[in-house]
Chimera marker file (.cmm) of the C-alpha trace (Angstrom):
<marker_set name="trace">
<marker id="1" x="0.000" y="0.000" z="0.000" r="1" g="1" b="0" radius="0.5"/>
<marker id="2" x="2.685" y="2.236" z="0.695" r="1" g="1" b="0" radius="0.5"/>
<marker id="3" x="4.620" y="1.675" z="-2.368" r="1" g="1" b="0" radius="0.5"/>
<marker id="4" x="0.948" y="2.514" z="-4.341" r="1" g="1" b="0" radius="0.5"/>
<marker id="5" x="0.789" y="5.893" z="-2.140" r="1" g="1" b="0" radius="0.5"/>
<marker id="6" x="4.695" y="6.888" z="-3.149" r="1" g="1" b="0" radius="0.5"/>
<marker id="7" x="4.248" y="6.050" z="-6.728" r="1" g="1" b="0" radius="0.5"/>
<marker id="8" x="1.131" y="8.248" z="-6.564" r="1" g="1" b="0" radius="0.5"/>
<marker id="9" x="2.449" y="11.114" z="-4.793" r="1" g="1" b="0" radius="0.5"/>
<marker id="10" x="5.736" y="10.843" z="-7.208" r="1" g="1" b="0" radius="0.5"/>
<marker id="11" x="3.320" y="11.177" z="-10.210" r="1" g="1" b="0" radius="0.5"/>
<marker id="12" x="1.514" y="14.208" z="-8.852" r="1" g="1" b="0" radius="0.5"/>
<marker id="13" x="4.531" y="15.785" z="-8.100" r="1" g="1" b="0" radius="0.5"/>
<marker id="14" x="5.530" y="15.731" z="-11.612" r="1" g="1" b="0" radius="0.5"/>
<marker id="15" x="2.398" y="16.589" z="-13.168" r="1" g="1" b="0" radius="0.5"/>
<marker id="16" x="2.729" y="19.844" z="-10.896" r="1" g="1" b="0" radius="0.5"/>
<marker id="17" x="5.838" y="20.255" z="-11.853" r="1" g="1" b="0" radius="0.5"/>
<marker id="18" x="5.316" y="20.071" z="-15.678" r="1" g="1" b="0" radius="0.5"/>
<marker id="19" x="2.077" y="21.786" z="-15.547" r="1" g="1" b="0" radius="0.5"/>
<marker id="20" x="4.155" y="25.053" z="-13.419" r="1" g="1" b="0" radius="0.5"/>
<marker id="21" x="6.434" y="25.008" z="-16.145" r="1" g="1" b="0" radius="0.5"/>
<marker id="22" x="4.295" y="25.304" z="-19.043" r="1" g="1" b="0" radius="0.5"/>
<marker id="23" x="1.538" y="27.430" z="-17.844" r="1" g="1" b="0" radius="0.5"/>
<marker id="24" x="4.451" y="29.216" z="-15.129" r="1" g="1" b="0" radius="0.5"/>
<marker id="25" x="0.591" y="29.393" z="-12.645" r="1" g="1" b="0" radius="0.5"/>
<marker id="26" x="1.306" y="29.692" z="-9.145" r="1" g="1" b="0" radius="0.5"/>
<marker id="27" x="-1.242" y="27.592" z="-8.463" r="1" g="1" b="0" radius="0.5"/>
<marker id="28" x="-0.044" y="24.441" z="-8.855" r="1" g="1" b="0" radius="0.5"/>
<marker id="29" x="3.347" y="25.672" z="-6.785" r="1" g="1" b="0" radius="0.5"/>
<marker id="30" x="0.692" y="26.081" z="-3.699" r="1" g="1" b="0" radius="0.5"/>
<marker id="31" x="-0.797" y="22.171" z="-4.816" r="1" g="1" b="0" radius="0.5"/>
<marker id="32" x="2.899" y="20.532" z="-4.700" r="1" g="1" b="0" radius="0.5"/>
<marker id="33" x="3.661" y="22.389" z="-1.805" r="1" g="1" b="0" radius="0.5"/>
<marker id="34" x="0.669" y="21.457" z="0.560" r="1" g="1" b="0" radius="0.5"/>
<marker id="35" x="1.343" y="17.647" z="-1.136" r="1" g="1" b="0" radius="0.5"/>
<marker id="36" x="4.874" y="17.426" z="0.031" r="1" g="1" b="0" radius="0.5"/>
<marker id="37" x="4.294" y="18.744" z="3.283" r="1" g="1" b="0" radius="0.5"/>
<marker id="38" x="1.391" y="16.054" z="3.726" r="1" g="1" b="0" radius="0.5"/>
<marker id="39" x="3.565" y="13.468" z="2.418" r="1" g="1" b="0" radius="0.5"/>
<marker id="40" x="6.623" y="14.437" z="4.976" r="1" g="1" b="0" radius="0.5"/>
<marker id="41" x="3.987" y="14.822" z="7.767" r="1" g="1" b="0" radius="0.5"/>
<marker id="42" x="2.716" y="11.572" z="7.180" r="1" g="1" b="0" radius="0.5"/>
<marker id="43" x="6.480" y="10.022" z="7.592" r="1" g="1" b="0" radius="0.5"/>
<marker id="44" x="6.647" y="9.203" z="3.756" r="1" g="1" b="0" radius="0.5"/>
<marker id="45" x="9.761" y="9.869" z="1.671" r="1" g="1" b="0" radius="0.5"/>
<marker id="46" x="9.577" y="11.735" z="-1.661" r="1" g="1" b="0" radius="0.5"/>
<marker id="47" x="11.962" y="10.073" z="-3.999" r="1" g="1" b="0" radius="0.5"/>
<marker id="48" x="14.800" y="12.611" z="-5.922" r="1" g="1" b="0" radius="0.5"/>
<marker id="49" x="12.490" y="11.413" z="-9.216" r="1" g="1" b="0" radius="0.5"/>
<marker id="50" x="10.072" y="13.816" z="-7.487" r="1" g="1" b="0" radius="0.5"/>
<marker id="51" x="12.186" y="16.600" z="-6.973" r="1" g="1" b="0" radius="0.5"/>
<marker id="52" x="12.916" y="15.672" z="-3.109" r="1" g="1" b="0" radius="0.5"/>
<marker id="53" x="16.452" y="15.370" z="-2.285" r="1" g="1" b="0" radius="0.5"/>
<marker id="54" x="18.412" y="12.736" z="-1.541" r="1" g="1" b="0" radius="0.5"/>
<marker id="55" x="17.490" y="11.479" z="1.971" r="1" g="1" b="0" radius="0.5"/>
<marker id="56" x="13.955" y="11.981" z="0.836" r="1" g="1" b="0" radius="0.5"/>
<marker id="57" x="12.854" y="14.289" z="3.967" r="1" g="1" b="0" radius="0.5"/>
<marker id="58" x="12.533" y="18.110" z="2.133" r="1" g="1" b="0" radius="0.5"/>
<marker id="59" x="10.273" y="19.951" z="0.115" r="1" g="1" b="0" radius="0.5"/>
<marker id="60" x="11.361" y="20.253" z="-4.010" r="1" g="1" b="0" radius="0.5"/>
<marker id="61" x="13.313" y="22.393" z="-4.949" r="1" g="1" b="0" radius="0.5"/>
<marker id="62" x="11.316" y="24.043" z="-7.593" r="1" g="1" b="0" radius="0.5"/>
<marker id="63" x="8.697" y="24.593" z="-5.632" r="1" g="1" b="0" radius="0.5"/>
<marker id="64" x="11.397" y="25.928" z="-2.816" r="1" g="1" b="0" radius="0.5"/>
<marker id="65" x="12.632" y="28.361" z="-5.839" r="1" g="1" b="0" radius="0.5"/>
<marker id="66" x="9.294" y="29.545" z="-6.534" r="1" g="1" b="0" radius="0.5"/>
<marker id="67" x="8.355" y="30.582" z="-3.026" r="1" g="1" b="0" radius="0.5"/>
<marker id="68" x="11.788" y="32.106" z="-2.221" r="1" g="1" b="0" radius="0.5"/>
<marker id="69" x="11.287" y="34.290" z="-5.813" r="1" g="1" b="0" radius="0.5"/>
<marker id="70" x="7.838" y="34.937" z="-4.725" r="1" g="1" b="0" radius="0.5"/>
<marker id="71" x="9.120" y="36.795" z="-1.262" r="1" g="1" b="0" radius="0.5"/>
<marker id="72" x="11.891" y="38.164" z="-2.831" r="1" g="1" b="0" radius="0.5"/>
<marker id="73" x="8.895" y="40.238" z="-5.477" r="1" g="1" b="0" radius="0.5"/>
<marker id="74" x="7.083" y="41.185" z="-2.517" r="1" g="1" b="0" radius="0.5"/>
<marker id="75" x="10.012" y="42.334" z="-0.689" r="1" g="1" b="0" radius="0.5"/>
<marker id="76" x="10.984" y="44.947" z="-3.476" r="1" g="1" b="0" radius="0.5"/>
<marker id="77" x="7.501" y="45.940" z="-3.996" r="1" g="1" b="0" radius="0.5"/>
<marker id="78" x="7.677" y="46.564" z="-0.488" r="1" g="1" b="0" radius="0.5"/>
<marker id="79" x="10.802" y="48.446" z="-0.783" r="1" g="1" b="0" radius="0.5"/>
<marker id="80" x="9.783" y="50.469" z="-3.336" r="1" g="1" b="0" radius="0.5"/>
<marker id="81" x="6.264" y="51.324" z="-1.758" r="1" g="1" b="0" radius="0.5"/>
<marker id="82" x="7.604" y="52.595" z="1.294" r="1" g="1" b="0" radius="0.5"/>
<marker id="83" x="10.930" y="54.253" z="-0.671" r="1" g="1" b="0" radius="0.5"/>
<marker id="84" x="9.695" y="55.392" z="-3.564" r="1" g="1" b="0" radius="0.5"/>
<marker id="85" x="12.861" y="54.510" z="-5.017" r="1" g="1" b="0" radius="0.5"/>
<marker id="86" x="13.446" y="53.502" z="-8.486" r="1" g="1" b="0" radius="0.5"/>
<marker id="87" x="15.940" y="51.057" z="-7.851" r="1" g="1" b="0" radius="0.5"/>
<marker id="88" x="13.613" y="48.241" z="-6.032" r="1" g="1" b="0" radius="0.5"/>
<marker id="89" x="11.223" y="48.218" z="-9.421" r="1" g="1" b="0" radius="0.5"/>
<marker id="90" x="14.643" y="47.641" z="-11.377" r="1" g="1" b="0" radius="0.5"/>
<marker id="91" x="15.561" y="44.797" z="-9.109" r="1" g="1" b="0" radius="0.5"/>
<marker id="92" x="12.448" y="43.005" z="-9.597" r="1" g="1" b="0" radius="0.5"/>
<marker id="93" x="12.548" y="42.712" z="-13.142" r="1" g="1" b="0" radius="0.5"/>
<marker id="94" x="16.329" y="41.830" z="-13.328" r="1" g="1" b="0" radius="0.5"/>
<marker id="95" x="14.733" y="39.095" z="-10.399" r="1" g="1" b="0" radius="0.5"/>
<marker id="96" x="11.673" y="38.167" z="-12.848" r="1" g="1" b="0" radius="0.5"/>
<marker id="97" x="13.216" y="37.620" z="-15.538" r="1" g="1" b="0" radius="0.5"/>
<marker id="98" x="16.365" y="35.776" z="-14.451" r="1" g="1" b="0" radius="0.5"/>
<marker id="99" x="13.758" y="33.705" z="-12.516" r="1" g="1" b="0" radius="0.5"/>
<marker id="100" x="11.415" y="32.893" z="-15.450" r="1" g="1" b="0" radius="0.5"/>
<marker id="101" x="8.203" y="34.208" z="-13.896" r="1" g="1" b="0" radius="0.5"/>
<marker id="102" x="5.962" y="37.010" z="-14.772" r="1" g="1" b="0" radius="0.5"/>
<marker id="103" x="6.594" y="40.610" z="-14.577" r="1" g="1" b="0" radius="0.5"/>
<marker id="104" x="4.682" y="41.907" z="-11.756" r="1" g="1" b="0" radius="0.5"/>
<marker id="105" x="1.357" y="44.322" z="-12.733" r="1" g="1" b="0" radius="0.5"/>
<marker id="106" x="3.131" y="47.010" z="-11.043" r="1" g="1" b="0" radius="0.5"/>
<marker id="107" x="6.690" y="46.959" z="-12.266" r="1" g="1" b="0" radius="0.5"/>
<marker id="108" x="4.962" y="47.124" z="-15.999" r="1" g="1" b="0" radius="0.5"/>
<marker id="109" x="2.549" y="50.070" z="-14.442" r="1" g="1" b="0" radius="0.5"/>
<marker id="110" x="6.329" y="51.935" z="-12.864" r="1" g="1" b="0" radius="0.5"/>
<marker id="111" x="7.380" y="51.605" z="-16.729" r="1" g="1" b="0" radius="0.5"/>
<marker id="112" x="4.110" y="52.860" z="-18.854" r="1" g="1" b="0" radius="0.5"/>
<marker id="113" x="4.474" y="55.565" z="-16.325" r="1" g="1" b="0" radius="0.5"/>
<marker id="114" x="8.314" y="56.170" z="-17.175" r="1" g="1" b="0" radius="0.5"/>
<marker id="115" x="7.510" y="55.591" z="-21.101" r="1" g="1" b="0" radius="0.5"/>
<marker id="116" x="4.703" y="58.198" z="-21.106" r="1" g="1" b="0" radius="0.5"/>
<marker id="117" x="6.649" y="60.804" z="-19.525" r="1" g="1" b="0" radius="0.5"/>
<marker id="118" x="9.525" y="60.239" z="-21.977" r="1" g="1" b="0" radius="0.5"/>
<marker id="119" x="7.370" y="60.761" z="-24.396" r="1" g="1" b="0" radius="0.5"/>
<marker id="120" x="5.730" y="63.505" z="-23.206" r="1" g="1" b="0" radius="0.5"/>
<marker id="121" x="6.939" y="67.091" z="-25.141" r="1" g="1" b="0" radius="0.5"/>
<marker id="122" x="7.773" y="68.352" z="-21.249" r="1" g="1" b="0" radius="0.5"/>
<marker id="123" x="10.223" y="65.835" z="-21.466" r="1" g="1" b="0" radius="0.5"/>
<marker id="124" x="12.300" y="68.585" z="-23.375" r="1" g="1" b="0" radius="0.5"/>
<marker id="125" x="12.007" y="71.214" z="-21.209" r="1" g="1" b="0" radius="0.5"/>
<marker id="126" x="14.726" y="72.366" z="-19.184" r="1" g="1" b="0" radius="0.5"/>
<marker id="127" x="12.620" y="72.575" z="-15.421" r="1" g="1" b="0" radius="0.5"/>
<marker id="128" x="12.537" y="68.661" z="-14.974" r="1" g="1" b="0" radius="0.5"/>
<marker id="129" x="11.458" y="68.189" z="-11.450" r="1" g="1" b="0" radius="0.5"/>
<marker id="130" x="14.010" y="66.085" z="-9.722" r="1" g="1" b="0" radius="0.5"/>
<marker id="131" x="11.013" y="63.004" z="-8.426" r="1" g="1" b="0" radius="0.5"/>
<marker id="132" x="9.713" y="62.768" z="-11.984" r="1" g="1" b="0" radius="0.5"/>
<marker id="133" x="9.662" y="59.153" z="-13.657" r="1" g="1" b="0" radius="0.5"/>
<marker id="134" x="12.003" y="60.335" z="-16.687" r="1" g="1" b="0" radius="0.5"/>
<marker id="135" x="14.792" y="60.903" z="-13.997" r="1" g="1" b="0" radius="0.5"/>
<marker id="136" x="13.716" y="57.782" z="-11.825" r="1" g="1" b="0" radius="0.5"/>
<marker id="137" x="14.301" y="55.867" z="-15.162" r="1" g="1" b="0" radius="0.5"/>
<marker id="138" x="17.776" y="56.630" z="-15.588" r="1" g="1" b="0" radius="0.5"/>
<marker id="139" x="18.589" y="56.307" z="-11.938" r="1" g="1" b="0" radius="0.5"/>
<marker id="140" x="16.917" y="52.641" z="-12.482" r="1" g="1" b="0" radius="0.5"/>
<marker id="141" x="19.782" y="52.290" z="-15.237" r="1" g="1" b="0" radius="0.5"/>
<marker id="142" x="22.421" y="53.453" z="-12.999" r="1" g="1" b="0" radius="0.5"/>
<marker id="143" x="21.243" y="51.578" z="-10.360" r="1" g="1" b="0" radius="0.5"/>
<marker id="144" x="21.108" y="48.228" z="-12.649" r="1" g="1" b="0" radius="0.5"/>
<marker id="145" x="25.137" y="48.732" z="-13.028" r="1" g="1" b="0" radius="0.5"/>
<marker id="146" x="25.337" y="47.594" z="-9.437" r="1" g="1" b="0" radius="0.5"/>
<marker id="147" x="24.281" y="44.424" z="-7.831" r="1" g="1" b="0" radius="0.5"/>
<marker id="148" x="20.837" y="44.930" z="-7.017" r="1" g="1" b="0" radius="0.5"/>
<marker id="149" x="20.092" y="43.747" z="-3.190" r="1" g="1" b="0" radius="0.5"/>
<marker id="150" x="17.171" y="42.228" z="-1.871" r="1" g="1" b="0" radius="0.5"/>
<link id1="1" id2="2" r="1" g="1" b="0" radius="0.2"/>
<link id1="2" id2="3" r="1" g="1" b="0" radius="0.2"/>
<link id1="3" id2="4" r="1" g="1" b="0" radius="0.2"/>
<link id1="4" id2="5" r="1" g="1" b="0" radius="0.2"/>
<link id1="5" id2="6" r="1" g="1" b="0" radius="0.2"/>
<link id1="6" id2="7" r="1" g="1" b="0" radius="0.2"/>
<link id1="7" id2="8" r="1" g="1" b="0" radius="0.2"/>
<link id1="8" id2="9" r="1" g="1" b="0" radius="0.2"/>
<link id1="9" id2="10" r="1" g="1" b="0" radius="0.2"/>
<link id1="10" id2="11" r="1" g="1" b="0" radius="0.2"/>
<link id1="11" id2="12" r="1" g="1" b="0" radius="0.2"/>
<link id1="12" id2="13" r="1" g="1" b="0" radius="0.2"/>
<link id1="13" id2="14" r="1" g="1" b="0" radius="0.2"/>
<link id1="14" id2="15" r="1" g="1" b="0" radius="0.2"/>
<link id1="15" id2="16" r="1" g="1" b="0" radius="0.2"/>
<link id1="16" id2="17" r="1" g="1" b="0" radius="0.2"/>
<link id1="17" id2="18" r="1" g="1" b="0" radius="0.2"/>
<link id1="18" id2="19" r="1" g="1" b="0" radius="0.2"/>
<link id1="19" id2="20" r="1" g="1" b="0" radius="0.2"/>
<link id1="20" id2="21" r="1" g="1" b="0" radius="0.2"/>
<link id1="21" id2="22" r="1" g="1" b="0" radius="0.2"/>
<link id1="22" id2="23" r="1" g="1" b="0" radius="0.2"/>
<link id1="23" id2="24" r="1" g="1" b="0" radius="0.2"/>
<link id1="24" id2="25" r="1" g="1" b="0" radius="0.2"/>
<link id1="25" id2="26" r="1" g="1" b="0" radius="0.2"/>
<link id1="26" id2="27" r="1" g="1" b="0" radius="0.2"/>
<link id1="27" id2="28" r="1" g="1" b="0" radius="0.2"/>
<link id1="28" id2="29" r="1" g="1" b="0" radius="0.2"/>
<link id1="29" id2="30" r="1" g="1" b="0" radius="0.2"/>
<link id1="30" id2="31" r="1" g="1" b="0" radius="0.2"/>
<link id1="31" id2="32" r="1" g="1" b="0" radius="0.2"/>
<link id1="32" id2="33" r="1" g="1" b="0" radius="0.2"/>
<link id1="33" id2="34" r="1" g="1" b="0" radius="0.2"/>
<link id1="34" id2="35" r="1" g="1" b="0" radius="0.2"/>
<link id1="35" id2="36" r="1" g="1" b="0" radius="0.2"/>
<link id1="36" id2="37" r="1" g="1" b="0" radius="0.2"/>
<link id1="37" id2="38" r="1" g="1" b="0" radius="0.2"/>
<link id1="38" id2="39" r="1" g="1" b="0" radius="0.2"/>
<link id1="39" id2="40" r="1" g="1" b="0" radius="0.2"/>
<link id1="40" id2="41" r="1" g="1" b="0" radius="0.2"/>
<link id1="41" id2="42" r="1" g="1" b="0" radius="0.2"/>
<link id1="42" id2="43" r="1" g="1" b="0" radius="0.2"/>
<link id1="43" id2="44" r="1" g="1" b="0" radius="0.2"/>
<link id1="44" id2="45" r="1" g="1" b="0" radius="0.2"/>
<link id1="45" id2="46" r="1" g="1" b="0" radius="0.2"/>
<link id1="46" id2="47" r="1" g="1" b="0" radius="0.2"/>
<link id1="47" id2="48" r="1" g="1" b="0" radius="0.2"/>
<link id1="48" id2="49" r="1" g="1" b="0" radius="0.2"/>
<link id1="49" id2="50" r="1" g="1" b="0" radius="0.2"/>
<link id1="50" id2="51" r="1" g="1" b="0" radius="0.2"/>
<link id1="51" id2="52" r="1" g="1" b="0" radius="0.2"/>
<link id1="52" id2="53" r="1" g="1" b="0" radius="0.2"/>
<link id1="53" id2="54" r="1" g="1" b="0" radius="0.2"/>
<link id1="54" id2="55" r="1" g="1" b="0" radius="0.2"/>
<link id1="55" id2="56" r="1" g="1" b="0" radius="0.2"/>
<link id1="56" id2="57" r="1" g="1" b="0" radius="0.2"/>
<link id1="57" id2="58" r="1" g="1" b="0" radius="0.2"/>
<link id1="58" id2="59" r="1" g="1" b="0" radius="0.2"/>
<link id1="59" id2="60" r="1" g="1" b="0" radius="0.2"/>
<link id1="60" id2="61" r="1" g="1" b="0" radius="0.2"/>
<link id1="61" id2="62" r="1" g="1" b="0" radius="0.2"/>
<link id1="62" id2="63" r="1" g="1" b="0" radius="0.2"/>
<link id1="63" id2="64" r="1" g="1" b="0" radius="0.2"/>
<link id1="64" id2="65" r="1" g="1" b="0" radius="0.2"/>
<link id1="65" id2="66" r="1" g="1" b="0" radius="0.2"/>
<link id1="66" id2="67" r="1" g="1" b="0" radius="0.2"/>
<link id1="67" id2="68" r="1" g="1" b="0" radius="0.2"/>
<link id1="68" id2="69" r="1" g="1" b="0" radius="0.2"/>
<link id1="69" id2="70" r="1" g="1" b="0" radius="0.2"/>
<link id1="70" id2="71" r="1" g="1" b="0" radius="0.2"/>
<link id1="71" id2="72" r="1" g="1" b="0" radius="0.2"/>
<link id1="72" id2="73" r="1" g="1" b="0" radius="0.2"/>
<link id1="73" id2="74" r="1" g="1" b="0" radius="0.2"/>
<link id1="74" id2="75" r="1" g="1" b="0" radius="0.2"/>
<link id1="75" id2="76" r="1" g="1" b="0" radius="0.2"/>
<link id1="76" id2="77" r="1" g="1" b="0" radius="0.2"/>
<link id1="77" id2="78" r="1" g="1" b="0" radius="0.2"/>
<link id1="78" id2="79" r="1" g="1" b="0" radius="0.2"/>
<link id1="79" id2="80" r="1" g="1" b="0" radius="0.2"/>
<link id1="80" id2="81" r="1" g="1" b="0" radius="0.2"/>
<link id1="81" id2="82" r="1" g="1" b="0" radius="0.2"/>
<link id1="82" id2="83" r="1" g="1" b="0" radius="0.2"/>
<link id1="83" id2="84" r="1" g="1" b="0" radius="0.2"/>
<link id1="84" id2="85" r="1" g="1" b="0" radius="0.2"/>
<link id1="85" id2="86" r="1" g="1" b="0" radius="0.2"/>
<link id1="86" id2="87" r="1" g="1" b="0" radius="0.2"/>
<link id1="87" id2="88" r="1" g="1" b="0" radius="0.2"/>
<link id1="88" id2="89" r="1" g="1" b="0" radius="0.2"/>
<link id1="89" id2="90" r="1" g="1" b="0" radius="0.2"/>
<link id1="90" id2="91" r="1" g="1" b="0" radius="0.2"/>
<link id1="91" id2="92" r="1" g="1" b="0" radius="0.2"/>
<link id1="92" id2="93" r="1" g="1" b="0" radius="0.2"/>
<link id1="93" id2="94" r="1" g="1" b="0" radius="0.2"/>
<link id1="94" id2="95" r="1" g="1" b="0" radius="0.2"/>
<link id1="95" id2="96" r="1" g="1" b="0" radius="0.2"/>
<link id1="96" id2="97" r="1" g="1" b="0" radius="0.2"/>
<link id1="97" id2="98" r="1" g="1" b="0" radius="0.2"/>
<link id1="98" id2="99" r="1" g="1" b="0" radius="0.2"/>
<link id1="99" id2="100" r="1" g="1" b="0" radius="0.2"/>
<link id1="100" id2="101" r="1" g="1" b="0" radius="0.2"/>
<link id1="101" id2="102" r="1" g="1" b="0" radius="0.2"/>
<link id1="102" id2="103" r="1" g="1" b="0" radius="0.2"/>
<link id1="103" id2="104" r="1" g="1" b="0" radius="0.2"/>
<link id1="104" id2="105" r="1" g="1" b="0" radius="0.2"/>
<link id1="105" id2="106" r="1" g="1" b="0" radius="0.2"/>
<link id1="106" id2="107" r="1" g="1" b="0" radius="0.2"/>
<link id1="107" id2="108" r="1" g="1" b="0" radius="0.2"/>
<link id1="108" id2="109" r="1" g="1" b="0" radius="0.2"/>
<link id1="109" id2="110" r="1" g="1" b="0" radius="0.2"/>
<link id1="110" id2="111" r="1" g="1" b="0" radius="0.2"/>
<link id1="111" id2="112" r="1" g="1" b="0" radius="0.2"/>
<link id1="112" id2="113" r="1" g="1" b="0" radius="0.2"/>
<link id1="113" id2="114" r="1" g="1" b="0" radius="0.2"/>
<link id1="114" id2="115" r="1" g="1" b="0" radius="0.2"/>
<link id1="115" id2="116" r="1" g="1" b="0" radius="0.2"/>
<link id1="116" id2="117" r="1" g="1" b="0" radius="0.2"/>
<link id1="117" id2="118" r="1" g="1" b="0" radius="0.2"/>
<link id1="118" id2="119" r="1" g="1" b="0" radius="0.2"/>
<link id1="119" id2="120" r="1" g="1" b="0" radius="0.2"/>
<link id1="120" id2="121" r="1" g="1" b="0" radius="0.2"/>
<link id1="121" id2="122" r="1" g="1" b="0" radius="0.2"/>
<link id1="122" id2="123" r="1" g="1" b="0" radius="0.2"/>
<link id1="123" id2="124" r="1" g="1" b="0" radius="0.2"/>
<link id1="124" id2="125" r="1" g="1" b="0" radius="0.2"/>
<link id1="125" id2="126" r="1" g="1" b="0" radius="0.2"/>
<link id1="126" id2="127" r="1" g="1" b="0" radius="0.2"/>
<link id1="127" id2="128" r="1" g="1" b="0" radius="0.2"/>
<link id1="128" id2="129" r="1" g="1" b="0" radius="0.2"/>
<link id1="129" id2="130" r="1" g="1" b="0" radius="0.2"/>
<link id1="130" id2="131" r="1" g="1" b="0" radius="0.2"/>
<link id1="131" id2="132" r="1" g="1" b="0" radius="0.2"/>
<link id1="132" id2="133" r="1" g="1" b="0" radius="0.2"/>
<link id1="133" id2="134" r="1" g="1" b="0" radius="0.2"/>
<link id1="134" id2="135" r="1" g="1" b="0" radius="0.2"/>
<link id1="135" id2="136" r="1" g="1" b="0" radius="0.2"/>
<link id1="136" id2="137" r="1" g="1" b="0" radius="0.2"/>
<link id1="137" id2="138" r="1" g="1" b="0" radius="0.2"/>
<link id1="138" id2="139" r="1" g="1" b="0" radius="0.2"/>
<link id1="139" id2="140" r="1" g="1" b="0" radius="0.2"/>
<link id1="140" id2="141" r="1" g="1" b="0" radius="0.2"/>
<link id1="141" id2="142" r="1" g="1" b="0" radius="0.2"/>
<link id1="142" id2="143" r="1" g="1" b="0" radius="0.2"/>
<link id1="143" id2="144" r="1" g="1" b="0" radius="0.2"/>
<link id1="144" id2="145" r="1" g="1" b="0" radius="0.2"/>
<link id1="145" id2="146" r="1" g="1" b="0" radius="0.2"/>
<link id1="146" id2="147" r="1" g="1" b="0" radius="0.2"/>
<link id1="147" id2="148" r="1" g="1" b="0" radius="0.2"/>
<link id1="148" id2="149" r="1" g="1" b="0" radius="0.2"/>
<link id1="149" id2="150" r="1" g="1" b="0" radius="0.2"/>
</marker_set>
């Protein structure tokens, strides 16, 4: 019976794990996560063919990947909420897309803001306030030549 159960929670930690990677939902992250901690709970091993590790006793990588990216997002947007600083909104798209997950809604919104006020004919003008977005974007660029830390 137990070898039925393993082989069972092997094959629906793979079909998480190739369903996340297609479809990159976060949804099925949350499903392998809540299935591995059952399975550990429940004093079973999950095998290294299920993305456990090699004594069997932790959570998958992947989904460990996902959930530290995850925090790492909300930390900048965070950040960037209570700064105001461009530099956080860089970070999490250098972090997004090194990752392989979506841009965030509001690192896109920080950019159509930046892109519309580049655009803009004040742009040209010589009384460019020092908080506006066209100088926030190339402090993002300067700040992008460092290491950006979380």
């Amino acid at each position: 019976m137990d070898d039925l159960k393993q082989k069972l929670v092997t094959a629906a930690l793979q079909r998480d794990k190739d369903l996340y990677l297609t479809t990159r939902n976060p949804r099925y992250v949350r499903h392998a996560y809540g299935l591995a901690r059952a399975t550990l709970a429940r004093g079973m091993r999950i095998p290294i063919s299920a993305g456990g590790s090699s004594t069997g006793r932790a959570i998958p990588g992947w989904v460990l990947r996902h959930i530290a990216v995850s925090h790492a997002l909300q930390q900048a947007r965070d950040r960037y909420q209570k700064t105001g600083h461009p530099r956080h909104v860089g970070c999490a798209y250098l972090l997004a897309r090194k990752a392989g997950v979506a841009i965030r809604a509001w690192v896109l919104d920080y950019f159509d803001t930046v892109a519309l006020a580049l655009t803009s004919p004040s742009m040209f003008t010589k009384t460019m306030a020092s908080s506006s977005p066209a100088r926030s974007l190339s402090m993002v660029f300067l700040a992008w030549r460092f290491e950006c830390r979380l």
